[in-house]
Short mmCIF file of the C-alpha atoms (twelve columns), coordinates in Angstrom:
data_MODEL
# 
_entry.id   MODEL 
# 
loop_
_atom_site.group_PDB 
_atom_site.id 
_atom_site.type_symbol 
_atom_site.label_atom_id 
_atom_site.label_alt_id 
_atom_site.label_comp_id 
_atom_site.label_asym_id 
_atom_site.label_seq_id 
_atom_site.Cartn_x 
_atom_site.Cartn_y 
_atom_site.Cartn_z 
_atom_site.pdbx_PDB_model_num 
ATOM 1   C CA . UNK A 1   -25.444 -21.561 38.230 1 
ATOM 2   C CA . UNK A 2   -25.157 -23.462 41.811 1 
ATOM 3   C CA . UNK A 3   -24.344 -27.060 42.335 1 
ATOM 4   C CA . UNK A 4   -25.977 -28.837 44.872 1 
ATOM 5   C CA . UNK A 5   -23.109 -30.852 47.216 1 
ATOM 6   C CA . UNK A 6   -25.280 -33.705 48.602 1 
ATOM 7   C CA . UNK A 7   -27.098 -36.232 46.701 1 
ATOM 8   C CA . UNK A 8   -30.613 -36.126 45.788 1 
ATOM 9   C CA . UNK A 9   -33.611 -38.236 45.253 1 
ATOM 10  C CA . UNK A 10  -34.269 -38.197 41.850 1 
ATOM 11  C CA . UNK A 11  -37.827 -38.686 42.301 1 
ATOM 12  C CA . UNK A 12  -38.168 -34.839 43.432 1 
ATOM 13  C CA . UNK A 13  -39.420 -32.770 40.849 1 
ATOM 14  C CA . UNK A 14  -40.227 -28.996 40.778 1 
ATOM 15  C CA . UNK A 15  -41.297 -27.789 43.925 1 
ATOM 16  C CA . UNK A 16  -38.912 -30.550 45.989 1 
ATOM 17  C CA . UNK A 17  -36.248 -29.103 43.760 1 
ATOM 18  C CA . UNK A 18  -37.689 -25.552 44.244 1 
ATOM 19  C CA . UNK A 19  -37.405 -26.114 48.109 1 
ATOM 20  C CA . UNK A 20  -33.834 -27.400 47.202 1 
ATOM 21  C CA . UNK A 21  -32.550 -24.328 45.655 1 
ATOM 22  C CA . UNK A 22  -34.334 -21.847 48.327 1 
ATOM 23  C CA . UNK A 23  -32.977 -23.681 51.516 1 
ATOM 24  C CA . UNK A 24  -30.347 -25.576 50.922 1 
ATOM 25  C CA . UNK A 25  -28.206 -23.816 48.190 1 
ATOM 26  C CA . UNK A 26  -29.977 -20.499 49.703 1 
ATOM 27  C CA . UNK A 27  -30.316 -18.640 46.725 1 
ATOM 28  C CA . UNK A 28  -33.904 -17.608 45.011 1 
ATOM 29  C CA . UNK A 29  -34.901 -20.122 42.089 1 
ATOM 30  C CA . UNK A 30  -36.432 -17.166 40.606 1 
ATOM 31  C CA . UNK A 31  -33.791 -15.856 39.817 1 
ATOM 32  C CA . UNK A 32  -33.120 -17.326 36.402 1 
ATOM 33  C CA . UNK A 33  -29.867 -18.890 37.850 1 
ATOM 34  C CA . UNK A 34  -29.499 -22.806 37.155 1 
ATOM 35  C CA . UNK A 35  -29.539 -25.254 39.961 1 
ATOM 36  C CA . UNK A 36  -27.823 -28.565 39.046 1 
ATOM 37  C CA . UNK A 37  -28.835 -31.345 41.684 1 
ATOM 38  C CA . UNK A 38  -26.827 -35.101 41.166 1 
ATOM 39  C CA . UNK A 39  -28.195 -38.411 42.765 1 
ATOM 40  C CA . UNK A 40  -26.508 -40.741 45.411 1 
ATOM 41  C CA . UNK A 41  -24.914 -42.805 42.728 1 
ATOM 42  C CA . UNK A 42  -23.977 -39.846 40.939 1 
ATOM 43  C CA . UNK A 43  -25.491 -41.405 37.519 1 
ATOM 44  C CA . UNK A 44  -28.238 -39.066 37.423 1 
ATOM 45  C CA . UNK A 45  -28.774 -35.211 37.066 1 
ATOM 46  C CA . UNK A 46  -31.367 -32.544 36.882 1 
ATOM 47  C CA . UNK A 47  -31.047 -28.956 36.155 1 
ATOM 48  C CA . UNK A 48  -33.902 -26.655 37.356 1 
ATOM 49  C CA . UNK A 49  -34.340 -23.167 35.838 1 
ATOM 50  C CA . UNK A 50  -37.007 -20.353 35.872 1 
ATOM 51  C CA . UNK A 51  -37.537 -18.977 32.237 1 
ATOM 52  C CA . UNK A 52  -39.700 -15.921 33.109 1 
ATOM 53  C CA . UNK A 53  -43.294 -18.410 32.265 1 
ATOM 54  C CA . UNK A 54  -42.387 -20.923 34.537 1 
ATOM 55  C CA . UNK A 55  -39.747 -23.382 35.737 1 
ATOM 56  C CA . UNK A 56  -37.961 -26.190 33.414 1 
ATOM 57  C CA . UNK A 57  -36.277 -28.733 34.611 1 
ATOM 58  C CA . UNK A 58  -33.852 -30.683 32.264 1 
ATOM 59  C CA . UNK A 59  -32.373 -34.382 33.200 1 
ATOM 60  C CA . UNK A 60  -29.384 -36.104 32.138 1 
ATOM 61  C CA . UNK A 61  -28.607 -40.173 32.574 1 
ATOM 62  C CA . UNK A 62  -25.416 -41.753 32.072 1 
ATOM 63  C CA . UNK A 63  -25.397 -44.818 30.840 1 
ATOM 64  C CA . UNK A 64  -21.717 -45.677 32.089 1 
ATOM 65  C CA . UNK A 65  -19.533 -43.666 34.374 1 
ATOM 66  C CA . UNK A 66  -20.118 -41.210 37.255 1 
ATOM 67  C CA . UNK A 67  -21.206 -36.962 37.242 1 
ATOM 68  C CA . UNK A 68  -19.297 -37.496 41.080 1 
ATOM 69  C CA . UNK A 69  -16.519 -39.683 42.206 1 
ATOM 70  C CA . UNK A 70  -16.141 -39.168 45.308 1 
ATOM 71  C CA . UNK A 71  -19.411 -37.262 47.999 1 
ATOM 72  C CA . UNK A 72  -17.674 -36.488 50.834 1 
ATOM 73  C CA . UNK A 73  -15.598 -34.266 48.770 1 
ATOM 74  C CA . UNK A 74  -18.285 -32.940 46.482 1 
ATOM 75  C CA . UNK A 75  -19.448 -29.227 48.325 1 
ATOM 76  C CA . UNK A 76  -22.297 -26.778 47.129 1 
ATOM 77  C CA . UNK A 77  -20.698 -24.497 45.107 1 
ATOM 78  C CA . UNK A 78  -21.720 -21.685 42.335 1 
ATOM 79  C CA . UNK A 79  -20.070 -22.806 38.998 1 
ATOM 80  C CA . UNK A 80  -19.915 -21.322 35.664 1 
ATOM 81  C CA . UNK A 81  -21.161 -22.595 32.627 1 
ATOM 82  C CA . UNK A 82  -17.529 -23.759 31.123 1 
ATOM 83  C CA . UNK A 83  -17.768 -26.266 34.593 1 
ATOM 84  C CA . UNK A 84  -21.174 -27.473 33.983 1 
ATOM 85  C CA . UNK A 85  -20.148 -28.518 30.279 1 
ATOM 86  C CA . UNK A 86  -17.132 -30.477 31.869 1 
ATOM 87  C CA . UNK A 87  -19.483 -31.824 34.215 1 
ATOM 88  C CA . UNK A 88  -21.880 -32.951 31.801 1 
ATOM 89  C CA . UNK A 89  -18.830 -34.738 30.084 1 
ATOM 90  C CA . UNK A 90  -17.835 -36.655 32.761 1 
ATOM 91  C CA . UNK A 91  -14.901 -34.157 33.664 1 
ATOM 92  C CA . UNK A 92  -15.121 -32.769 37.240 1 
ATOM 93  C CA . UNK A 93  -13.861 -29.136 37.501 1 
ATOM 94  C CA . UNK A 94  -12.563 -29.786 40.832 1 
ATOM 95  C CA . UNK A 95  -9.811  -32.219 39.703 1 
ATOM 96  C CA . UNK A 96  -8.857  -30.150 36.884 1 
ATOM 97  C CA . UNK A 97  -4.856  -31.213 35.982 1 
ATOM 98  C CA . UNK A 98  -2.982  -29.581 33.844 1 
ATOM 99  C CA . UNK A 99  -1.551  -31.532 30.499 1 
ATOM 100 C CA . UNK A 100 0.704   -28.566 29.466 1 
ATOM 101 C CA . UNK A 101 3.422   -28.039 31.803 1 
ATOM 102 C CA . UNK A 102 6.101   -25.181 30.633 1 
ATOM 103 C CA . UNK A 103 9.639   -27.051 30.845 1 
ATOM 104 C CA . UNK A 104 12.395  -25.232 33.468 1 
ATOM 105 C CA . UNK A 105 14.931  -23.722 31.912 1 
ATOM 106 C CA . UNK A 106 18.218  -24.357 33.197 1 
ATOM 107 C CA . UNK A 107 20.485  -21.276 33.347 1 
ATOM 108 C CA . UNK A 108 23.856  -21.426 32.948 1 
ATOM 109 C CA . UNK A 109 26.498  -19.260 34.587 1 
ATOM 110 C CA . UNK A 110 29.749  -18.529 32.003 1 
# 
């Protein structure tokens, strides 16, 4: 699946998102690959898909919070499907931190 890296007008449905896809992520939409698109205040996504009949296109709203935090470091970028689930949690793969950090062993010389 591809993420888009620049805002989008929501109002865009399947062949402004088709046109998208094609030119600016520059990968065939009939492929079967998703094609996640976020708007400017990054409280609003869509998700465009071919299913072999014809294309889908599913839509998420937030009601609190942000899919982005911060544009100018958000790029177009293929992502797998464990990074769209963080992204549709509010988690954004890019700032990934680690809460498990292995403690340093002191060694000690007799």
């Amino acid at each position: 699946m591809h993420l888009y890296g620049r805002p989008v007008d929501m109002r865009k449905s399947f062949d402004g998102l088709y046109a998208l896809a094609h030119h600016g992520v520059g990968q065939d939409p009939l492929s079967g690959h998703l094609f996640v698109f976020i708007n400017r205040r990054a409280t609003q996504m869509k998700v465009l898909y071919w299913d072999r009949s014809g294309f889908c296109i599913w839509a998420k709203r937030l009601e609190s919070g942000r899919f982005v935090s911060d544009w100018s470091k958000a790029v177009s970028r293929e992502m797998d499907w464990t990074g769209l689930k963080l992204l549709l949690e509010g988690i954004e793969p890019a700032r990934f931190k680690r809460r498990f950090k292995l403690p340093e062993i002191a060694v000690k010389a007799a």
